[in-house]
GUMIFI-216720 format. One line per 4 residues: number of its first residue (from 1); for each residue y, x, z of C-alpha. Coordinates in Angstrom, 3 decimals. Layout:
BEGIN
NUM = Y X Z  ...
***
This chain:
BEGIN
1 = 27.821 -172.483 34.326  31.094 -170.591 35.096  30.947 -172.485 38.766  27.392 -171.282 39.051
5 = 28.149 -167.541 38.299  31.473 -167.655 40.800  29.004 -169.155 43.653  26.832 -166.222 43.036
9 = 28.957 -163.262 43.119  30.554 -164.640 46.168  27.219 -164.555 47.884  26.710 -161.056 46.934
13 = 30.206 -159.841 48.231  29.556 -161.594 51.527  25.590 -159.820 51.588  27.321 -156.416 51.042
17 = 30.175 -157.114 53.481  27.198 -158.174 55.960  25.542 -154.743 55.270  28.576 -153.013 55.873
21 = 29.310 -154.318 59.117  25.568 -154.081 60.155  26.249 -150.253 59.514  29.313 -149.802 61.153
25 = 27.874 -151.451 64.512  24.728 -149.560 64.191  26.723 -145.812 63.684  28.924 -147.044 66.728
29 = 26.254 -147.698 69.188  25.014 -144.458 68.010  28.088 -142.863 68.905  28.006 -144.368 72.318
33 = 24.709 -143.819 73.377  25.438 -140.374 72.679  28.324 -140.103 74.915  26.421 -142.286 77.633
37 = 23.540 -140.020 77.629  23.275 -137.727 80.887  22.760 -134.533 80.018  18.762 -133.294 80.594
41 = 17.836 -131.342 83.620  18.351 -127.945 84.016  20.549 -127.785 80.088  23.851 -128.155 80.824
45 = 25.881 -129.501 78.071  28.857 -127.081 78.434  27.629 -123.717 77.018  31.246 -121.708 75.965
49 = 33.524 -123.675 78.689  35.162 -122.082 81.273  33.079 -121.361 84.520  34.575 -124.406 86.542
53 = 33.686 -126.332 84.055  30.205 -125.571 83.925  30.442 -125.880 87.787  31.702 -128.837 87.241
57 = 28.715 -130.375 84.793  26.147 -128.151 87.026  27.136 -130.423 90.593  27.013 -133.684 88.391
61 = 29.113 -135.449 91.400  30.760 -138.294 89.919  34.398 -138.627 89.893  35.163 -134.872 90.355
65 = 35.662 -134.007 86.737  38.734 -136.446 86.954  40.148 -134.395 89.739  40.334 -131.255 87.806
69 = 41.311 -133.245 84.260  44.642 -131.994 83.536  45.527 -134.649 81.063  45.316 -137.706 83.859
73 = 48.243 -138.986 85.504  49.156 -136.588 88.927  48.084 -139.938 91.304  45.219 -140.798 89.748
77 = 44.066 -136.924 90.388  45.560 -137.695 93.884  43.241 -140.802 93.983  40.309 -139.500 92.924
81 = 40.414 -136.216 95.300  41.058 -138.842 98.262  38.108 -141.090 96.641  35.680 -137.524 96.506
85 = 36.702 -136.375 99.825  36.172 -139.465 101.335  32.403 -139.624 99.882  32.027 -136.140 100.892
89 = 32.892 -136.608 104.543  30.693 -139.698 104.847  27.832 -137.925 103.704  28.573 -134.737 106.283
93 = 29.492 -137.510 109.092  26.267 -139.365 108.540  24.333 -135.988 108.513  25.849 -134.414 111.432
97 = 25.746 -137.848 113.525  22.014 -137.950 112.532  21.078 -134.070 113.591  22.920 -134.394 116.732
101 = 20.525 -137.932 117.441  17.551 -135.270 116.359  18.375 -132.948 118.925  19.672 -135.038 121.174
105 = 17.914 -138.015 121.948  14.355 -138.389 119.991  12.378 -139.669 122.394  11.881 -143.449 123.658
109 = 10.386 -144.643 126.557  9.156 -148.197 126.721  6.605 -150.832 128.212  2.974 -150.671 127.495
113 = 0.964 -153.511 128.412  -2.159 -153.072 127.297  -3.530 -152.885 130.568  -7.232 -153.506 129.673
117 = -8.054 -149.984 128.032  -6.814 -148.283 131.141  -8.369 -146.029 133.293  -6.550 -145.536 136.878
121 = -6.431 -142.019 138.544  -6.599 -141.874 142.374  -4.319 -140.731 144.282  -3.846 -137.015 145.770
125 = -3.322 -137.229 149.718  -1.864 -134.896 151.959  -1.696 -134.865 155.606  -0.628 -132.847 158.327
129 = -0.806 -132.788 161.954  1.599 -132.383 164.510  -0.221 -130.158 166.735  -0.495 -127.110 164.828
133 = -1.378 -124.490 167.603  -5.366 -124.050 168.344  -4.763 -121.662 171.208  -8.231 -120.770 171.515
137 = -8.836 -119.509 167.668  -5.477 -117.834 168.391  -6.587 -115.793 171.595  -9.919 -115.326 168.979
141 = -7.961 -113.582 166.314  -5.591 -111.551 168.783  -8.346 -109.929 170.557  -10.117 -109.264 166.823
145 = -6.944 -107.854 165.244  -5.161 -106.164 168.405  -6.549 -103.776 170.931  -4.472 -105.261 173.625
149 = -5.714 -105.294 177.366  -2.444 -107.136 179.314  -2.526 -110.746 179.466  1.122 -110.429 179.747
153 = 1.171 -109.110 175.596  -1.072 -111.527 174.922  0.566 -114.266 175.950  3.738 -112.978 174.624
157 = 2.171 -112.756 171.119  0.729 -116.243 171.560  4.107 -117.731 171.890  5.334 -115.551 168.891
161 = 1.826 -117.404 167.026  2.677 -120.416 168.118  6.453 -120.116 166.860  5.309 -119.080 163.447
165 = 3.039 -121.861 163.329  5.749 -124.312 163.834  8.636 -122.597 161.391  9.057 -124.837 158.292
169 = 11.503 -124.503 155.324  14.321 -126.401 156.561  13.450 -125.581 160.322  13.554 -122.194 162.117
173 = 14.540 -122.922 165.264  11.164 -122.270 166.543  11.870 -118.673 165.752  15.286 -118.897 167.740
177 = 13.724 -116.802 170.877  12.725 -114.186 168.684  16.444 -114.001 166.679  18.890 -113.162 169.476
181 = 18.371 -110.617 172.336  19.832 -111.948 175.306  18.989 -110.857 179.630  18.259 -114.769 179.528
185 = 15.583 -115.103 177.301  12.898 -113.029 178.627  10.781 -113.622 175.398  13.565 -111.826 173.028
189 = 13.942 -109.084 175.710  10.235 -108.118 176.233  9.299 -109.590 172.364  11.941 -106.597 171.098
193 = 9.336 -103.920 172.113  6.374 -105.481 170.141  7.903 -106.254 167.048  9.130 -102.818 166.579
197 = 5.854 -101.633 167.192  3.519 -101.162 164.057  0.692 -104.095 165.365  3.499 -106.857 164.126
201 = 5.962 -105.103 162.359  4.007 -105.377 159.177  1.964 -108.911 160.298  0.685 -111.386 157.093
205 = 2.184 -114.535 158.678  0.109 -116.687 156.171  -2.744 -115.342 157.528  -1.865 -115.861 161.443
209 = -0.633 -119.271 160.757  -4.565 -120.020 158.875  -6.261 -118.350 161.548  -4.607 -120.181 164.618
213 = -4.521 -123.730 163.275  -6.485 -126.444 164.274  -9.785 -127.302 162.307  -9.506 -130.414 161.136
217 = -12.355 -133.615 161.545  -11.893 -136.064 158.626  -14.821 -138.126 157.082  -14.395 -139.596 153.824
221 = -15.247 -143.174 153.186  -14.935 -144.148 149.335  -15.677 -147.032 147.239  -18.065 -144.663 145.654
225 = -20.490 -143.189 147.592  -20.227 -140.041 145.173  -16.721 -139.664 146.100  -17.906 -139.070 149.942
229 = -17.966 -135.463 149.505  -14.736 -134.862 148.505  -13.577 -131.445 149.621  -11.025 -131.305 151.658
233 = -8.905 -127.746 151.302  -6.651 -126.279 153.731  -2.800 -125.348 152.022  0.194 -123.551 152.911
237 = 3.166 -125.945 152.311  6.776 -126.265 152.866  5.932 -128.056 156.233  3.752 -125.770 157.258
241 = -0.338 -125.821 157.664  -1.546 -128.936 155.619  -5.107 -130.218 154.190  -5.219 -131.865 151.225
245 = -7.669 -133.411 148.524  -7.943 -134.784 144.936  -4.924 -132.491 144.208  -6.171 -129.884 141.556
249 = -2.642 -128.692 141.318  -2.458 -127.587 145.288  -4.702 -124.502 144.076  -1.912 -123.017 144.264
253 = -1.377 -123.190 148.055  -4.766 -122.710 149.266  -4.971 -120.097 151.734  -8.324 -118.953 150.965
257 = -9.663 -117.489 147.607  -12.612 -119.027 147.584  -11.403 -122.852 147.439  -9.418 -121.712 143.502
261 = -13.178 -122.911 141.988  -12.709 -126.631 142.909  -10.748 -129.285 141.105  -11.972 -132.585 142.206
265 = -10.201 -136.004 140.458  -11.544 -139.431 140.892  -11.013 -141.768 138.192  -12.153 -145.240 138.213
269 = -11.264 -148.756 137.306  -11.839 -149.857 141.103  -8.376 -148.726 143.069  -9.690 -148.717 146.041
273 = -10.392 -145.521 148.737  -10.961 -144.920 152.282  -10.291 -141.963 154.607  -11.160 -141.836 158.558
277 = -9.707 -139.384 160.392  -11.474 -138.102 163.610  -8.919 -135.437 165.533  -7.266 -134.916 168.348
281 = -3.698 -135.001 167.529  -0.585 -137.340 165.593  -0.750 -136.527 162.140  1.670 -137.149 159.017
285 = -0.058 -138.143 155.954  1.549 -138.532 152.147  -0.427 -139.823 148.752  1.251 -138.547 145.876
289 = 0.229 -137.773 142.381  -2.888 -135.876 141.469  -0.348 -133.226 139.445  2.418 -132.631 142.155
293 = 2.794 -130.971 145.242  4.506 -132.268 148.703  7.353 -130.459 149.609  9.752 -130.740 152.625
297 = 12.190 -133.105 151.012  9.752 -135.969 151.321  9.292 -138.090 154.135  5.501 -138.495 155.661
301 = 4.195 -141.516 157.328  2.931 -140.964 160.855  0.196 -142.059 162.785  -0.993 -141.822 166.297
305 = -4.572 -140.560 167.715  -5.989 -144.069 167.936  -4.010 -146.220 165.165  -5.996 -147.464 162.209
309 = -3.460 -148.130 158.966  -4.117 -150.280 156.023  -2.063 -149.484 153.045  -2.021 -151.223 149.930
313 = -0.159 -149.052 147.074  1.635 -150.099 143.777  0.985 -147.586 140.704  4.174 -146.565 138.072
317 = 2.575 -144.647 135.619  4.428 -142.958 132.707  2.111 -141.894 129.382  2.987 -139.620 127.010
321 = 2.365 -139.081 123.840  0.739 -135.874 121.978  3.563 -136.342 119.060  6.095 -135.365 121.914
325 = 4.432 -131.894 122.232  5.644 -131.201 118.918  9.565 -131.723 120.031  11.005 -128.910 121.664
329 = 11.653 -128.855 126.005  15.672 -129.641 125.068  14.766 -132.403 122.795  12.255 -134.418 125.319
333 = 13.828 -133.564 128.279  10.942 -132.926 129.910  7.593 -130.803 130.330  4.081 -131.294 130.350
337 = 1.940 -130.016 133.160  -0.233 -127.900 131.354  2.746 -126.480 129.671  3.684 -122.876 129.454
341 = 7.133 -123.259 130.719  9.109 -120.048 131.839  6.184 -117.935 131.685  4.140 -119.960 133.889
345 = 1.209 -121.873 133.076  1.412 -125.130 135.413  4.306 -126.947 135.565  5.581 -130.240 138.348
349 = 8.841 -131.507 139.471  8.184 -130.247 143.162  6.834 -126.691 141.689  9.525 -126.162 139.879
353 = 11.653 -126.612 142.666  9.704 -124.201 144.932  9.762 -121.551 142.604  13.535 -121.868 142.235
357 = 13.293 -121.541 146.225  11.537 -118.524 146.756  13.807 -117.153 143.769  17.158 -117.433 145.989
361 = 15.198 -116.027 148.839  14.118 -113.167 147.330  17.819 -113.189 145.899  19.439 -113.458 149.692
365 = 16.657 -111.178 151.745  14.134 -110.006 148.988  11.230 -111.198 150.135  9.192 -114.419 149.590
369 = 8.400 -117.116 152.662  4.670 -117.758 153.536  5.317 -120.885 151.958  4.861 -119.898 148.596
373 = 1.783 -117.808 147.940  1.833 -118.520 144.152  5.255 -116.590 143.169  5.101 -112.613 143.022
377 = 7.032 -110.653 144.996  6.689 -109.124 148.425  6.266 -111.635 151.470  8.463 -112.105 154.070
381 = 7.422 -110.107 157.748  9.677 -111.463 160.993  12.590 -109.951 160.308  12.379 -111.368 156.526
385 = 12.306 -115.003 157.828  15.432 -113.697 160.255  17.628 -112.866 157.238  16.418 -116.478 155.680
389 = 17.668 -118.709 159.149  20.916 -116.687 158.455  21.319 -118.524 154.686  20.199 -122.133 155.208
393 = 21.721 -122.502 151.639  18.471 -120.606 150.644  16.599 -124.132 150.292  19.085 -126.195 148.882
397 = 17.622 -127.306 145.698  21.114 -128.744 144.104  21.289 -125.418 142.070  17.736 -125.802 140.388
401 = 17.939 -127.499 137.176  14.137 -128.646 137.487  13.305 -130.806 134.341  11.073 -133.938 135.005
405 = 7.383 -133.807 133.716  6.160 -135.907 130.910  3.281 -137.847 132.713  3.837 -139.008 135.616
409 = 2.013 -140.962 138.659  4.201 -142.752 141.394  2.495 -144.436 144.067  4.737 -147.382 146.302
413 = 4.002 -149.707 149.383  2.895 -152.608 148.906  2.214 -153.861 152.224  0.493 -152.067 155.003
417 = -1.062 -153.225 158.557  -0.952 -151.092 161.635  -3.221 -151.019 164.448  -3.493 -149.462 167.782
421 = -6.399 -149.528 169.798  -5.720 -149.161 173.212  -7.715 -150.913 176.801  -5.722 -152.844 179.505
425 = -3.522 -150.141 182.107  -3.067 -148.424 178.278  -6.189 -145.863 178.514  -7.170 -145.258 174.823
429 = -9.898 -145.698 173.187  -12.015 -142.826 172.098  -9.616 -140.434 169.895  -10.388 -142.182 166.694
433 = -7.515 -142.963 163.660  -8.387 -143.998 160.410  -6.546 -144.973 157.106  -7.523 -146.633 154.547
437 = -5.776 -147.076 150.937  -6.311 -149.656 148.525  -4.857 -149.465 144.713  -3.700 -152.357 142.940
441 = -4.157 -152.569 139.209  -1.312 -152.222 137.512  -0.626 -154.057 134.434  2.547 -152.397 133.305
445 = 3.447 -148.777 132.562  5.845 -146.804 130.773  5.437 -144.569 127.717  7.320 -141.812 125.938
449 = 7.209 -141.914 122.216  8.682 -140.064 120.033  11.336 -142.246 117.952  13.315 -139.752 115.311
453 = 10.875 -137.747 113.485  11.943 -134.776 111.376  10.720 -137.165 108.144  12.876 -139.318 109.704
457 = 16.019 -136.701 109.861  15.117 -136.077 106.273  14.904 -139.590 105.122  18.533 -140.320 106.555
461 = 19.913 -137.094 105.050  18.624 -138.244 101.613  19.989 -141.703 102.296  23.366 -140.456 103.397
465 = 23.773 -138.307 100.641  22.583 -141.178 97.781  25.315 -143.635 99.358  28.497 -141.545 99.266
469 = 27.817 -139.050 96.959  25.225 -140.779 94.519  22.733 -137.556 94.019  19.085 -136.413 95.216
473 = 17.824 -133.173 96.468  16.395 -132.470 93.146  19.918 -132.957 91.355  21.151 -130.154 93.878
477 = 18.578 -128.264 93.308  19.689 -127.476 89.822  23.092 -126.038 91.183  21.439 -122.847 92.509
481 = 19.670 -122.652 89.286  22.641 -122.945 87.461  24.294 -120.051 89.601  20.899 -117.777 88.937
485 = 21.000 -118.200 85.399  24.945 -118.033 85.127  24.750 -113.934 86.926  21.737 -112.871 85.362
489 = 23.021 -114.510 82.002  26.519 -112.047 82.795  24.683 -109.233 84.004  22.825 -109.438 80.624
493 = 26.339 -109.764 78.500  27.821 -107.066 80.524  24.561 -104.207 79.797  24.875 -105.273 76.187
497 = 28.647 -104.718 76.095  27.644 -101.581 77.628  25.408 -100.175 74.847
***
């Protein structure tokens, strides 16, 4: 019985010891849970601490409130500021290194293959001839303008014509007669007299160098009949007198008003075209893009009166797209062509490079060149294309900082066949010259694409800030807060101390 009792109240000390302990651990995890639970958001635990240490709670970066814990060893504080700094720089580093990328370089251009769902534009051509002097429609428009009875003025004026006709951007020696008075050049001598006189002083050279040029004969053979009509428009260029067609963007250089109406651009999936030319003179011919203009710094092809040409062409084609609009001209590095870019409304490679053109010459003489009927300012007479052959630098287009467009069309040989038609003792055949182009399909292009977003700057700021210093925007949100509610809650303290 005695055993029985001592087994018993053993087994009830050991149940309350149990107890005890079961209590003890419970009141302890308490305890800890209480010191391992992060404070809500927006109630900071420290209300009557100093202001750094409500700072301090406010930032919630880990690790800092052992660099300002006076009671730690000096190198630990030493290792901890290193350890903070460190995170801290990363976090700048990365964000810096990834807004520099933003501005930078955003843009990607890569291979696009999906040659099926394209539609091919034609090309723009361009061609010139080499004869540029009707002297008929130029006695026609001397006897209309000027009440002249000599033959001898006439003729002097013709050869002034005629050297105006042939002046070009990079070329004024055709004007050389007219530039240096000298008792053996009879045209500068007796040419003095009639430019001084009012007929020529004032003369619109665009419109002599119009008036006196050859008309041209071209008929248009196309793969579509409906592209047979084609209009083909008469331009001022850098070269001089020029026709052109399927080149909405030479509006700009027509020299009549009435040809502004007419945009004409063939698109089909067929690349092929045909052009016979019918005139009396060697010609130079270029196919460029639809959206740029020819300009004196590329070379022409040139055929005879009686050669026919076959040309096949090779099409690089660069896309665009419409997300790049929404970069900024420094970020793409590049413009569209409908693009209001320095306050004008059109934009090309070759454009841009005119413009900066007539800019220096209107710089070195103030006046604008025939060439470029498009830019404002006042146009150059005789003695304004004098002062230009004085500063050859005028043309040099190593000082324009001309941006390249976003789309672009580039058109290369192939292979092409040249023939000349010609009977035995070489007597020609009737003055006849054709040239045809063909376009093969391409099945690669490029495209620019926009590859850094601004969600994508913001994704790598958040990132870069969660790896080094271990917080989100909305935890540094709450520091502003904090500094809000800590002035208003002094200006409040400060009134009431007041009253």
């Amino acid at each position: 019985m005695k055993a029985a009792n001592q087994v018993i109240r053993l087994a009830n000390v050991a149940r309350s010891n149990h107890l005890e302990l079961i209590k003890r651990t419970d009141s302890g995890m308490t305890a800890v849970r209480g010191r391992l639970r992060p404070a809500a958001r927006g109630v900071h635990p420290v209300k009557n601490g100093s202001f750094r240490q409500k700072v301090i709670t406010a930032l919630g970066i880990q690790g800092i409130e052992h660099v300002f814990d006076r009671r730690k060893h000096p190198l630990e504080r030493l290792l901890w500021i290193i350890l903070v700094g460190s995170a801290m720089y990363g976090s700048f580093f990365i964000g810096m290194y990834q807004l520099d990328h933003f501005y930078a370089s955003p843009t990607v251009t890569q291979f696009d293959k999906n040659y099926r769902e394209w539609v091919g534009t034609m090309p723009a051509a361009t061609f010139c001839f080499r004869d540029r002097f009707d002297r008929a429609r130029a006695i026609d428009y001397i006897t209309t303008r000027y009440n002249l009875s000599k033959t001898d003025d006439i003729e002097r004026i013709l050869a002034l014509f005629q050297a105006l006709v042939n002046v070009t951007v990079s070329d004024f020696s055709a004007l050389a007669p007219f530039m240096t008075i000298s008792e053996q050049n009879n045209y500068a001598n007796i040419t003095l007299s009639l430019l001084s006189a009012p007929l020529l002083f004032d003369v619109d050279i665009l419109s002599v160098v119009s008036a006196v040029h050859p008309r041209h004969d071209v008929a248009i053979n196309s793969f579509d009949p409906a592209y047979n009509d084609l209009p083909i428009k008469q331009v001022i260029t850098e070269r001089g007198i020029c026709y052109t067609l399927n080149a909405p963007l030479s509006r700009l250089q027509y020299t009549r008003e009435n040809g502004y109406n007419t945009i004409s651009i063939s698109k089909s999936k067929c690349f092929l075209a045909l052009i016979r030319c019918c005139v009396h003179s060697t010609r130079q011919y270029l196919l460029h893009s639809p959206y740029e203009l020819a300009t004196s710094d590329v070379q022409f092809a040139v055929m005879d009166e009686t050669d026919e040409l076959v040309a096949s062409y090779m099409v690089l084609e660069t896309v665009a797209s419409d997300r790049l609009r929404d970069l900024s001209v420094k970020q793409r590095s590049c413009v569209f062509h409908d693009e209001n870019y320095q306050g004008f409304q059109l934009y090309s490679y070759n454009l841009c490079v005119m413009r900066c053109r007539a800019a220096r010459a209107l710089e070195f003489c103030h006046c604008k060149p025939h060439f470029y009927p498009f830019i404002d300012g006042p146009a150059c007479t005789i003695d304004g294309l004098r002062c230009l052959a004085k500063h050859p630098s005028w043309h040099d287009k190593q000082p324009c900082r001309c941006l390249k467009p976003c789309t672009e069309i580039v058109y290369y040989v192939m292979s092409a066949t040249r023939s000349h038609w010609a009977t035995e003792g070489g007597i020609p055949f009737k003055q006849k010259a054709s040239f045809r182009w063909e376009m093969i399909q391409p099945k690669t292009r490029l495209r620019r694409d926009v590859l850094f977003t601004f969600e994508d700057l913001l994704v790598s700021f958040g990132g870069g800030i969660a790896l080094f210093v271990g917080k989100d925007m909305m935890a540094f949100a709450e520091f502003p807060i904090f500094l809000i509610t800590e002035a208003l809650r002094r200006t409040a303290a400060s009134i009431q101390r007041r009253t």
